[in-house]
C-alpha positions as a Markdown table, in Angstrom:
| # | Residue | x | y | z |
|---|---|---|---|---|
| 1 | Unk | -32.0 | 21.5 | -24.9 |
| 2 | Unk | -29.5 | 19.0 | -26.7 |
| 3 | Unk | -27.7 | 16.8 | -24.4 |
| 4 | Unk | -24.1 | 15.8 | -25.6 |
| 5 | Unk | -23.5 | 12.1 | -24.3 |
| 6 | Unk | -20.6 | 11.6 | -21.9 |
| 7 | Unk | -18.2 | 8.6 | -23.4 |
| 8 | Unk | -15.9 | 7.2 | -21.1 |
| 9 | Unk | -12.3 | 6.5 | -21.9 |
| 10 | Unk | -10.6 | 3.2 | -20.5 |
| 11 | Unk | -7.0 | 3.4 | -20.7 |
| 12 | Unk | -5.2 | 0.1 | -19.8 |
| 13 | Unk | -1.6 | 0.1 | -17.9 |
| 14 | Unk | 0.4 | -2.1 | -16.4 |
| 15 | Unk | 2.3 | -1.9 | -13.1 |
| 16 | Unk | 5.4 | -3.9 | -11.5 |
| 17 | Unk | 6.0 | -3.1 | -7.5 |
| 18 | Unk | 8.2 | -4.5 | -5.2 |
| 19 | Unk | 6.7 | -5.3 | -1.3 |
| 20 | Unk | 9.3 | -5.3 | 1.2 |
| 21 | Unk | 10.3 | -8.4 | 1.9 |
| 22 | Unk | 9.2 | -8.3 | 6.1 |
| 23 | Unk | 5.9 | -7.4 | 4.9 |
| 24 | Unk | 5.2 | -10.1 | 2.1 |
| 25 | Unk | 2.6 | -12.1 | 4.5 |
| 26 | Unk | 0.8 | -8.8 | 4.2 |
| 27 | Unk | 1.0 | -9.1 | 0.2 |
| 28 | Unk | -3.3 | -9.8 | 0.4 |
| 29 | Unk | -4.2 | -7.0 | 2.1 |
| 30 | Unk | -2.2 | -5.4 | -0.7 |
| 31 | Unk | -4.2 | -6.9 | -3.3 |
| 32 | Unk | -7.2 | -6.2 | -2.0 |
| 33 | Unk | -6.4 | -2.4 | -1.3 |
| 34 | Unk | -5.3 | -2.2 | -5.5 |
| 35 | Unk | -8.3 | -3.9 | -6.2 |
| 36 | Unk | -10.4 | -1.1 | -4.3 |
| 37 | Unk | -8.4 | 1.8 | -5.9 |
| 38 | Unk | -8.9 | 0.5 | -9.2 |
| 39 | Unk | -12.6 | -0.5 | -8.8 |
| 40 | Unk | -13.3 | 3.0 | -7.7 |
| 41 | Unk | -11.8 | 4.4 | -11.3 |
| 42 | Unk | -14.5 | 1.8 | -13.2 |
| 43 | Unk | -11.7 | -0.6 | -13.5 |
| 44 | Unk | -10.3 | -4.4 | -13.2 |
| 45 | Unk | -7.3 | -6.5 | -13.0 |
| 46 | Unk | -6.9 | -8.0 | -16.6 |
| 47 | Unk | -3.5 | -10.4 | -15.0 |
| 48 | Unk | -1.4 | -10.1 | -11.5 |
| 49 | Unk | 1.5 | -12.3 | -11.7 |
| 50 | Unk | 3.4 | -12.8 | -8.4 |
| 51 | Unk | 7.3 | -13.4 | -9.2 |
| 52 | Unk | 8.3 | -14.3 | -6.0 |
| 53 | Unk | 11.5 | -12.9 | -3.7 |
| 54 | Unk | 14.3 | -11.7 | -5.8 |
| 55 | Unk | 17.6 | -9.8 | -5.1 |
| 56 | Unk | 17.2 | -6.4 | -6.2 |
| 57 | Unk | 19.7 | -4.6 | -8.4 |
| 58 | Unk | 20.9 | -2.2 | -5.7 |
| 59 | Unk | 20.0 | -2.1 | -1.9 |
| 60 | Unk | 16.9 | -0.4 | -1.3 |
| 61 | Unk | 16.4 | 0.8 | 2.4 |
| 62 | Unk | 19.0 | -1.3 | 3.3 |
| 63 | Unk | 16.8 | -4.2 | 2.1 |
| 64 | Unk | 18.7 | -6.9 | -1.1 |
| 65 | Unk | 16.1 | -8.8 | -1.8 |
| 66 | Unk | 12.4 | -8.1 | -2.6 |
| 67 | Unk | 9.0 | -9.5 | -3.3 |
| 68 | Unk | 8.0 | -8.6 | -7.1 |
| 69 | Unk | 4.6 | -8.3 | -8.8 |
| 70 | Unk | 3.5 | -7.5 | -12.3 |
| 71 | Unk | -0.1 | -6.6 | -12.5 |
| 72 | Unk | -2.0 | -5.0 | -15.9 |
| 73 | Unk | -5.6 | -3.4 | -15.8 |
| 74 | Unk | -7.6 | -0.8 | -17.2 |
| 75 | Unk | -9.4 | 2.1 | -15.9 |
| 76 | Unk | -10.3 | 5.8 | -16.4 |
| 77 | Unk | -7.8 | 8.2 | -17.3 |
| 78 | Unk | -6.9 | 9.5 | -13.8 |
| 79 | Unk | -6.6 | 5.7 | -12.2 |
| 80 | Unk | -2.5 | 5.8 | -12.3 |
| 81 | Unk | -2.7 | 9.1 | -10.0 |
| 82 | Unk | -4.6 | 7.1 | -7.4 |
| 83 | Unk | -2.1 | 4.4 | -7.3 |
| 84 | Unk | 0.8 | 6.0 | -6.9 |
| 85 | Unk | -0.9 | 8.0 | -4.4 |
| 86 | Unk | -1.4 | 4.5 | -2.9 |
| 87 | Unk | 2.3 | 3.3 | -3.7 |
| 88 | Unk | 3.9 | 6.6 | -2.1 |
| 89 | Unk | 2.3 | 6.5 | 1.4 |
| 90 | Unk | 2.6 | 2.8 | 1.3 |
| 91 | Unk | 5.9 | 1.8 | 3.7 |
| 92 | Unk | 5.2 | -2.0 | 2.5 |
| 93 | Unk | 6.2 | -1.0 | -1.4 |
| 94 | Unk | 10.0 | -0.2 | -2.0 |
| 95 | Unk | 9.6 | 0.4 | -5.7 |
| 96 | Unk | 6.7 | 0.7 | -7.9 |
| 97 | Unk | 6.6 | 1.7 | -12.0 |
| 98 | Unk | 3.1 | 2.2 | -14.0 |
| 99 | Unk | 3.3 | 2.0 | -17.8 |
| 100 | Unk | 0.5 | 2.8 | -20.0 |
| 101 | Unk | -0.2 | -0.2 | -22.5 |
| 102 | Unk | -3.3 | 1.6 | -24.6 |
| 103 | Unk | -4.7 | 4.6 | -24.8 |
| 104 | Unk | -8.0 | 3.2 | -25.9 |
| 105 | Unk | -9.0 | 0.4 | -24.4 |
| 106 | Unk | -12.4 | -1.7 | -24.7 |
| 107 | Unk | -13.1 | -3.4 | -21.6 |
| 108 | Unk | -15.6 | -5.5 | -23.1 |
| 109 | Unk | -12.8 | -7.3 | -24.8 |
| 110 | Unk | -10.8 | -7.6 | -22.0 |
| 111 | Unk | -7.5 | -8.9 | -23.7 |
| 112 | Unk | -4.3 | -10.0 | -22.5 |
| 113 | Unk | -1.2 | -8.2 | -23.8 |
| 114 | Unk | -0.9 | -6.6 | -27.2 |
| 115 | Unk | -3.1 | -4.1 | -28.1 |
């Protein structure tokens, strides 16, 4: 019987999330718990810039000020599920955002920004 080969699609995105600022010594574990989810879709961190404590727009949960990060990877196509999964339940993220960058993305390349 003819066999169709299974090729996987990467798709790369790029996320910027907010840790509430009593819970920023616990930015790490954070990392690390990302890193997991994003392992588990066949992916990797391509860049994970920490901005530091800023003062939010608008109060959130009471809360002015916030700890921001700007991460980009690539994964399989159901990887952004899984992190806002993560980013829901979460109470140490007031506000998260996932954009997709590509829709076809070559991890052997592994480039930073533009397509």
């Amino acid at each position: 019987m003819f066999e169709i080969p299974t090729v996987k699609c990467y798709r790369k995105w790029e996320s910027l999330f907010i840790i509430h600022p009593d819970k920023v010594e616990e930015k790490g574990a954070i990392f690390e718990k990302l890193k997991q989810i994003i392992q588990s879709k066949e992916g990797d961190f391509l860049k994970l810039e920490e901005w530091g404590m800023r003062k939010l727009a608008y109060p959130i949960q009471k809360k002015t000020r916030g700890y921001y990060v700007l991460t980009e990877f690539y994964g399989l196509a159901d990887l952004p599920h899984e992190l806002e999964n993560f980013f829901r339940i979460d109470e140490r993220i007031l506000r998260y955002i996932i954009i997709k960058l590509d829709d076809k993305f070559q991890p052997e390349t592994k480039q930073e920004g533009g397509n």
